[in-house]
Structures are given as structure tokens and as C-alpha cells.
C-alpha positions as CSV (number, residue, x, y, z in Angstrom):
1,X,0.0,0.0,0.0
2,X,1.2,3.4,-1.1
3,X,0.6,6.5,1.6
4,X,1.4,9.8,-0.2
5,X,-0.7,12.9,-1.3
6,X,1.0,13.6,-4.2
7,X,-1.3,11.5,-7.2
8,X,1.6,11.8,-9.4
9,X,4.5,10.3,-6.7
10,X,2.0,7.6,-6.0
11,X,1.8,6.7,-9.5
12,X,6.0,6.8,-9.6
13,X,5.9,4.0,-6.8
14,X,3.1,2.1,-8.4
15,X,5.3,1.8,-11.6
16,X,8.4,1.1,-9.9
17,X,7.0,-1.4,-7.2
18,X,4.8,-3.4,-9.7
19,X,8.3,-3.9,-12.1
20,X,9.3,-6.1,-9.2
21,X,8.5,-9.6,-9.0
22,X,6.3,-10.7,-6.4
23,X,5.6,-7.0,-5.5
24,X,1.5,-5.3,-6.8
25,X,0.5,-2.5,-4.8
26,X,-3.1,-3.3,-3.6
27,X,-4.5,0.3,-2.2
28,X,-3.4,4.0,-2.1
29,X,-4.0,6.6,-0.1
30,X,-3.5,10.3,0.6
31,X,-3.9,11.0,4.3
32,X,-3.7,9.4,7.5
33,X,-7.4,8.6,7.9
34,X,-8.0,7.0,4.5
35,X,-4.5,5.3,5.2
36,X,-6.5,3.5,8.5
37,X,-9.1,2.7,6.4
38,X,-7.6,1.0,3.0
39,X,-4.9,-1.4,5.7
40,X,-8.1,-2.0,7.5
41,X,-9.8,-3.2,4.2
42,X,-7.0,-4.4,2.4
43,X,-4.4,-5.9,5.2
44,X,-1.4,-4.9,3.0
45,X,1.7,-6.8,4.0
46,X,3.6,-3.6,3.5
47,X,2.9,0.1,4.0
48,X,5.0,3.1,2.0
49,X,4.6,6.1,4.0
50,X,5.3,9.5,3.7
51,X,5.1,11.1,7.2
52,X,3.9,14.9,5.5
53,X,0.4,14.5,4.7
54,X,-3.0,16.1,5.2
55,X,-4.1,16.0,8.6
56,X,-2.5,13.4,11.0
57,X,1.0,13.3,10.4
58,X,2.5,9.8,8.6
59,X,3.8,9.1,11.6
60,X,0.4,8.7,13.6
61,X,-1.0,6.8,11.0
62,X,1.9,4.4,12.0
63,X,1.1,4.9,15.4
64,X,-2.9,4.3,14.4
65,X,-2.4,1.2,12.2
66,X,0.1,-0.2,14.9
67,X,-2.2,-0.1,17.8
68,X,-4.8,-1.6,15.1
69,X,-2.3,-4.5,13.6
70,X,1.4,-4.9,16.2
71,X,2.4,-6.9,13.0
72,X,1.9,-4.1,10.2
73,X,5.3,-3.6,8.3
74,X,5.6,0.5,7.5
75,X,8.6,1.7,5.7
76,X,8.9,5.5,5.7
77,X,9.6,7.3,2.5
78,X,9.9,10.8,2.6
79,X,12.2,14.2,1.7
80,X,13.0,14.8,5.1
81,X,16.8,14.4,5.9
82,X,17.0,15.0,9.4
83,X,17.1,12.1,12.3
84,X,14.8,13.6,14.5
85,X,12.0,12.4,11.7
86,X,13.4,9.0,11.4
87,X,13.7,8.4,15.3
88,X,9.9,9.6,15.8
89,X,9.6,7.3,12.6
90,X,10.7,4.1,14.4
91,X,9.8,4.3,17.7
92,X,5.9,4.8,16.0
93,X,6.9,1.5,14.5
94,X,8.3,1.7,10.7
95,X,10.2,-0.8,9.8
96,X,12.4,1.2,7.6
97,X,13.7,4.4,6.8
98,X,14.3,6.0,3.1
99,X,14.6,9.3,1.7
100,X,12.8,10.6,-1.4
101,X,16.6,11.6,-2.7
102,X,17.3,8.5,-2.3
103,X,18.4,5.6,-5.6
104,X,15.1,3.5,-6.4
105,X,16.7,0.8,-5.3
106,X,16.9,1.4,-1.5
107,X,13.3,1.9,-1.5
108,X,12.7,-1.6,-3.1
109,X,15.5,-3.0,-0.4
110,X,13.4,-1.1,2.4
111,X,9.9,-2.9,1.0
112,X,12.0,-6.7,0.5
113,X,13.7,-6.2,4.1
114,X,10.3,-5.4,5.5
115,X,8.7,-8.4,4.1
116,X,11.7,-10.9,5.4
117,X,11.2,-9.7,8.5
118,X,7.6,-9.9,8.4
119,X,8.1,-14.1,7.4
């Protein structure tokens, strides 16, 4: 599942995570409630993030969907550099921790490590 509300960076995951084998993105969403809602209705086995959206921050919606599923698998990908958004990031409970800046790659590592440790 895809977290960001930017319709055209959810559609750059989308094509980059569905050129993977074994990876399909199964919901979107552009804010922290609908985010709830679609892992509530759809029970993704991971979660993209970004923690800026509308609303509750990304990094209550990992807190929400947490206290809702202790198992949920939430990697973080944002623009935000600094530390002190990655440390609120895992002690809310992502699994993972990758900047926007970043290679494609790492993001794909950060979804595949998620999932390994999820098994």
C-alpha cells in the first residue's frame, strides 16, 4: 500500500513497485485517515509512508495502524533528511527508513527487508 498525497509520486511507486517480481501495490492513499481505512480493508503486507500529509501526520498513522495490527510492516519514505523524523519514525513503528533523494533501489530493499522480517 502506497501512503502519499502527491497523485503523481503515487503513481512513480506504483510503476516502480509493480516492475518487481512478487511486488503489486493493492491500495493507495492520501492522508492518514483513509491510510487506516484501506490497511483495515485491504491488510497490506507492507505500507509506503510519507510522514507529510494532510491531517495526522504519517507518523500517527503508523502509530494508528500499529495499535490496530502490532504486526503491520511500514517503511517510511519521505524528503526529510533530518534524524529527528526517522527516530519519531521508528519508535511509532516503521520498519524502515528511506529518503525521497534517495536511488530506487533502496526503496525496493526497504519494501524486500520489511517483508523478510515480516516471514
Amino acid at each position: 500500500m502506497i501512503v502519499d498525497d502527491h497523485p503523481v509520486v503515487r503513481e512513480g511507486y506504483r510503476r516502480l513497485i509493480d516492475l518487481q517480481p512478487g511486488l503489486r501495490i493493492v491500495a493507495e492513499a492520501d492522508d492518514a485517515r483513509s491510510a487506516y481505512a484501506r490497511y483495515r480493508d485491504t491488510a497490506p503486507d507492507v505500507v509506503v509512508m510519507d510522514v507529510t500529509i494532510p491531517g495526522a501526520s504519517g507518523i500517527e498513522a503508523i502509530r494508528h495502524i500499529r495499535q490496530y495490527d502490532r504486526h503491520a510492516r511500514i517503511v517510511v519514505f519521505t524528503m526529510h533528511h533530518g534524524s529527528a523524523y526517522a527516530l519519531k519514525s521508528f519508535e511509532a513503528g516503521a520498519a524502515g527508513y528511506v529518503t525521497k533523494s534517495s536511488e530506487p533501489q533502496y526503496l525496493i530493499r526497504a519494501i524486500l527487508g520489511a517483508l523478510s522480517a515480516a516471514r
